[in-house]
VOGU-3710 file (C-alpha; in Angstrom, 3 decimals, decimal comma):
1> xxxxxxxxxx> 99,905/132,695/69,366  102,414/135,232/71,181  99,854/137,222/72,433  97,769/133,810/73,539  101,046/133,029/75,374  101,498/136,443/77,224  98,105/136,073/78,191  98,853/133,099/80,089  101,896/134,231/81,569  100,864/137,241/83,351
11> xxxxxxxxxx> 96,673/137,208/84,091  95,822/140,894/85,415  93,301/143,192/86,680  94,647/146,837/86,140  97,309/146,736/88,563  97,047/143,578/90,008  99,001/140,665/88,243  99,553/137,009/89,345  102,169/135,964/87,888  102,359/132,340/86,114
21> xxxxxxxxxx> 105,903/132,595/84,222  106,987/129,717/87,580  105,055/127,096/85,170  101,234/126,869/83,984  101,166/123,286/84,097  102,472/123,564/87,579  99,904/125,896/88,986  97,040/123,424/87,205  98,934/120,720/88,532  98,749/122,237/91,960
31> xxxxxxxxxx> 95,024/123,716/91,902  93,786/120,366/90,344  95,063/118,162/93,235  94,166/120,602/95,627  90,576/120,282/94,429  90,457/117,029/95,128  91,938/116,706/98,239  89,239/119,398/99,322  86,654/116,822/98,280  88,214/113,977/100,204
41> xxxxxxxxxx> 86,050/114,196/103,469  83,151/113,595/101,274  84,680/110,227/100,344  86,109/109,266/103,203  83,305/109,331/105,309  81,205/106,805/103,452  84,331/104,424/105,054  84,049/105,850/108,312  82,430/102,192/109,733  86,234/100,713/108,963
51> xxxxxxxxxx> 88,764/100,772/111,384  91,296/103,523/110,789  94,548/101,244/111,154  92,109/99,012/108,219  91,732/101,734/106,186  95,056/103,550/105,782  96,546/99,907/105,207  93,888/99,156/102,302  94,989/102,579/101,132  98,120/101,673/100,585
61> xxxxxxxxxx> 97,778/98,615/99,169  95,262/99,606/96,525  97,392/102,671/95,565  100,210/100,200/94,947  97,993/98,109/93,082  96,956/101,528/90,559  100,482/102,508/90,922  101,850/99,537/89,772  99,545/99,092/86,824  100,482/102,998/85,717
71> xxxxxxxxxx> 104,325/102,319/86,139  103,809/98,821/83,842  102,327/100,506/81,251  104,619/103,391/80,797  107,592/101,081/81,485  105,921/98,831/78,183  105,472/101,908/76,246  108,951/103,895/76,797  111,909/104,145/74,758  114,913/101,858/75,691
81> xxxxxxxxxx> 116,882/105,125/76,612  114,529/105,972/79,094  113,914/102,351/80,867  117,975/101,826/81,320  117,183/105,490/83,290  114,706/104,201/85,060  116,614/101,226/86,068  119,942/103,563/87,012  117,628/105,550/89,084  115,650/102,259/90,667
91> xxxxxxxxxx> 119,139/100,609/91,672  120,872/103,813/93,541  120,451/103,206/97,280  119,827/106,919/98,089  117,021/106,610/95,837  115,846/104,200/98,128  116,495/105,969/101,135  114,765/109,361/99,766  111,488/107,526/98,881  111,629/105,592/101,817
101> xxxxxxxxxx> 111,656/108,689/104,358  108,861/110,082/101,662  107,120/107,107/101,927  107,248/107,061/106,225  105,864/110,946/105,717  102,825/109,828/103,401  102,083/106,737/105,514  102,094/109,499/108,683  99,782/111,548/107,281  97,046/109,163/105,397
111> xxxxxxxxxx> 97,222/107,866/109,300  96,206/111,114/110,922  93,740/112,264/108,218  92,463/109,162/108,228  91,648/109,008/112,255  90,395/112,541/111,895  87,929/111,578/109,709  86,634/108,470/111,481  86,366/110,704/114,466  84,358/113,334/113,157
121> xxxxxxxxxx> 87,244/115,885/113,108  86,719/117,270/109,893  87,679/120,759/110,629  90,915/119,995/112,633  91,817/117,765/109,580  90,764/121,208/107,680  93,486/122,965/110,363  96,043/120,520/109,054  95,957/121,408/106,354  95,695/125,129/106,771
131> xxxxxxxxxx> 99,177/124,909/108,895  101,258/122,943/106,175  101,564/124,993/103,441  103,146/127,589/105,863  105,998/124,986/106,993  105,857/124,252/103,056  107,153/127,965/102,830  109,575/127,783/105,510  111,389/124,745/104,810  111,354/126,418/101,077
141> xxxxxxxxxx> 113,023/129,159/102,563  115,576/127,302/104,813  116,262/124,747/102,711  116,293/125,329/99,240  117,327/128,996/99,213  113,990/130,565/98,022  113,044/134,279/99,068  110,280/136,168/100,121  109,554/139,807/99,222  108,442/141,710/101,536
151> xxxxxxxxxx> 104,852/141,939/101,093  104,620/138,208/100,951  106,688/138,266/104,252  103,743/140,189/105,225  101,260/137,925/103,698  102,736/135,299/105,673  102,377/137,027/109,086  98,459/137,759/108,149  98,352/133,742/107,633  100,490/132,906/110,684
161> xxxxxxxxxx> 97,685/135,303/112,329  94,417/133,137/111,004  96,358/129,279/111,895  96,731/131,421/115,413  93,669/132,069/116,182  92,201/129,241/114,350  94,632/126,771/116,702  93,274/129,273/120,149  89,463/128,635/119,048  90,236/124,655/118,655
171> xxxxxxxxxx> 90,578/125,129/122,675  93,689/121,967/122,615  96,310/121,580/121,694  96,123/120,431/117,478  98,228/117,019/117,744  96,051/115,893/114,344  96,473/118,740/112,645  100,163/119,306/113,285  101,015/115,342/112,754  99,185/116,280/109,588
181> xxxxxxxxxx> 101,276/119,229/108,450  104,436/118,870/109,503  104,676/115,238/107,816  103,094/116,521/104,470  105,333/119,511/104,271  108,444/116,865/104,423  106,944/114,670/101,960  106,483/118,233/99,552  110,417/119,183/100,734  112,007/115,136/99,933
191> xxxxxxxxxx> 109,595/115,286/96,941  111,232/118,136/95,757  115,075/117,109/96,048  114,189/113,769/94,696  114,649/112,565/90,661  112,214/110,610/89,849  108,992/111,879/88,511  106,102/111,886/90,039  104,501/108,440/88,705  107,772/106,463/89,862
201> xxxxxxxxxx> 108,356/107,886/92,689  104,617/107,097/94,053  104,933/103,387/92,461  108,666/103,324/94,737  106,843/105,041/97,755  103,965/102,352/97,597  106,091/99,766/96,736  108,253/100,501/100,175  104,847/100,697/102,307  102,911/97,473/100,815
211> xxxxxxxxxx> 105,175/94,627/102,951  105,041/96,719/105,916  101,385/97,002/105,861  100,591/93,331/104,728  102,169/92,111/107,537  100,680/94,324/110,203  97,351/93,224/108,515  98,511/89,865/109,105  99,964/89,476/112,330  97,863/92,103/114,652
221> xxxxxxxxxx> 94,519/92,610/112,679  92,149/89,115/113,289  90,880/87,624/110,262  87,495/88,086/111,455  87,732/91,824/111,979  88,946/92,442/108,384  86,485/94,188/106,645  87,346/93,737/103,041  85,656/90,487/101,466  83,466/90,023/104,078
231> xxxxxxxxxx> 80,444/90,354/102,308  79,277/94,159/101,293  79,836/94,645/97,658  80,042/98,148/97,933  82,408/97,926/100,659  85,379/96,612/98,732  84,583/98,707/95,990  85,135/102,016/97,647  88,190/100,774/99,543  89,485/99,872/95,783
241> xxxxxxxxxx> 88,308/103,101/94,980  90,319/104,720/97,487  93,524/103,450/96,222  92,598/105,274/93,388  91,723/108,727/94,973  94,504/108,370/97,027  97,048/108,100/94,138  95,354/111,275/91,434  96,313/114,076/93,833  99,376/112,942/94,711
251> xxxxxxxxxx> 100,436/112,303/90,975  99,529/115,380/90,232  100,921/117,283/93,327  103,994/115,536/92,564  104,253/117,136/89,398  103,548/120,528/90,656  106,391/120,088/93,260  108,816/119,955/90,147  107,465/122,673/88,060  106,735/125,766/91,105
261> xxxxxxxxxx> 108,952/126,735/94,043  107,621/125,315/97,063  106,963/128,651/98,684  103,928/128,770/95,638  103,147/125,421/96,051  102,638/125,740/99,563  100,539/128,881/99,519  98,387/126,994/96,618  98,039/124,362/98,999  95,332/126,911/100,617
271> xxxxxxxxxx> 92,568/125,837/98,003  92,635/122,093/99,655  91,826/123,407/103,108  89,419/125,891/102,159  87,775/123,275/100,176  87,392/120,754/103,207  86,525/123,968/105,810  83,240/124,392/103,620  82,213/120,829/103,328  83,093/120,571/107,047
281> xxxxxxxxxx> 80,599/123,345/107,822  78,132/123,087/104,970  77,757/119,155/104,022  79,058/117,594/107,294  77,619/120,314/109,877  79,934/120,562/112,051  79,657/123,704/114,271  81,517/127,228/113,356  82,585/129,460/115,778  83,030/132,812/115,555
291> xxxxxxxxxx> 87,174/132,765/116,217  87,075/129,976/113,488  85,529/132,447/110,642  88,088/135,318/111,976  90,747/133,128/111,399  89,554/131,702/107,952  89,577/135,108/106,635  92,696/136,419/107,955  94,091/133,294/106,676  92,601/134,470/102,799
301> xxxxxxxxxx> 93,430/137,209/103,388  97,086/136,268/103,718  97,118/134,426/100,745  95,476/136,837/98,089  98,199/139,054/99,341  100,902/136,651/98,558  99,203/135,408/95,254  99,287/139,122/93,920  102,342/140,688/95,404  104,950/140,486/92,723
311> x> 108,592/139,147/93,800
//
């Protein structure tokens, strides 16, 4: 058992050792949810005929829905110690105010990814994505005191090099993709101060979002442009669905936020991007320029450097 254990604390090749002693649950945590999100264009685009203000509100209410089953089950099934925490936690207003400026991030971002993907921007969505773990890293470093060696310092610049001249070949200015990072490298940064796990916290974060939305459903969307109910089946079902896939990653990137420094969690955030780049190029077809691929590998580049470099 010892030797099963060192095993999965340090994984090397000669030399080269990537170090797991932050958490192994964290890093599967982190790779897991980052797998999925990589997948999510897939999804998504079978809803591209809905409206995107229609879709991210559905998404929220159905992930409230899931969330809300989840949080009644473990509330049925925990100890009385634990539910009078709960309710300590539930009736502090700063833990209302946290999850409510986590909950205005999330809402930003299912927005923006949500428009990219209705309007075929799969790889500036991919760009988003690409930019936010490296404000993951900074506000790690700013904010919570976490350091850099130097060779992930340098790691860093080789990254800051690919976004570059990923951002130069997009020939715009990003707006999606930087809505789309900056707001999901606060949500990691408030996830990370906050105290409830990562179940409540998304069944609080919903829960803060649902009224909101419902009423902006009711008062500026017409009942006859509502798509849900309206007759296709297999309509409704994948906007249920999505509630679903919307609320998996996050669980699980929520528990990876408490188990790795954020620096690591941002840098892990790579396999999410990478992940959508491919199906953007290989499954949607979208067109890949030649600065593009330059900055994709300078950008994995960056991060094997990171990933190995020892602290």
């Amino acid at each position: 058992m010892l030797r099963i254990h060192h095993v999965a604390q340090s994984f090397s090749f000669g030399t080269i050792a990537l170090n797991f002693k932050s958490s192994p649950t964290g890093w599967i945590f982190a790779i897991s949810a980052n797998v999925i999100w990589g997948l999510f264009p897939i999804f998504w685009n079978l809803l591209q005929s809905v409206p995107t203000n229609q879709l991210v509100c559905h998404r929220v209410v159905w992930a409230f829905g899931f969330s809300l089953l989840i949080f009644a089950s473990r509330y049925a099934l925990a100890s009385p110690r634990r539910r009078a925490r709960w309710i300590v936690l539930f009736r502090r207003p700063r833990t209302w105010l946290v999850y409510g400026a986590a909950a205005l991030m999330v809402f930003l971002n299912w927005g923006a990814f949500l428009w990219a993907m209705n309007h075929d921007q799969y790889l500036a969505a991919s760009l988003g994505y690409y930019i936010n773990p490296m404000c993951n890293v900074l506000l790690g470093v700013l904010f919570l005191g976490e350091r850099l060696s130097s060779r992930r310092k340098i790691a860093m610049v080789g990254v800051g090099i690919g976004v570059a001249v990923m951002t130069y070949a997009a020939g715009q200015p990003p707006w999606v993709s930087l809505i789309m990072a900056t707001s999901f490298s606060l949500y990691a940064l408030i996830k990370k101060v906050g105290k409830l796990d990562g179940l409540n916290s998304l069944f609080l974060e919903t829960t803060i979002l649902l009224l909101p939305v419902l009423l902006f459903m009711a008062a500026y969307i017409p009942s006859s442009e509502h798509v849900f109910a309206a007759g296709s089946r297999c309509m409704d079902l994948l906007l249920i669905a999505g509630g679903f896939v919307t609320l998996a990653p996050l669980v699980l990137f929520s528990a990876a936020a408490q188990r790795i420094p954020l620096s690591l969690l941002g840098m892990l955030q790579y396999v999410g991007p990478t992940m959508q780049f491919l199906v953007a190029v290989f499954y949607m077809q979208q067109p890949l320029h030649l600065l593009t691929a330059v900055g994709f590998v300078f950008v994995w580049a960056g991060v094997v450097l990171f990933l190995i470099a020892r602290d």
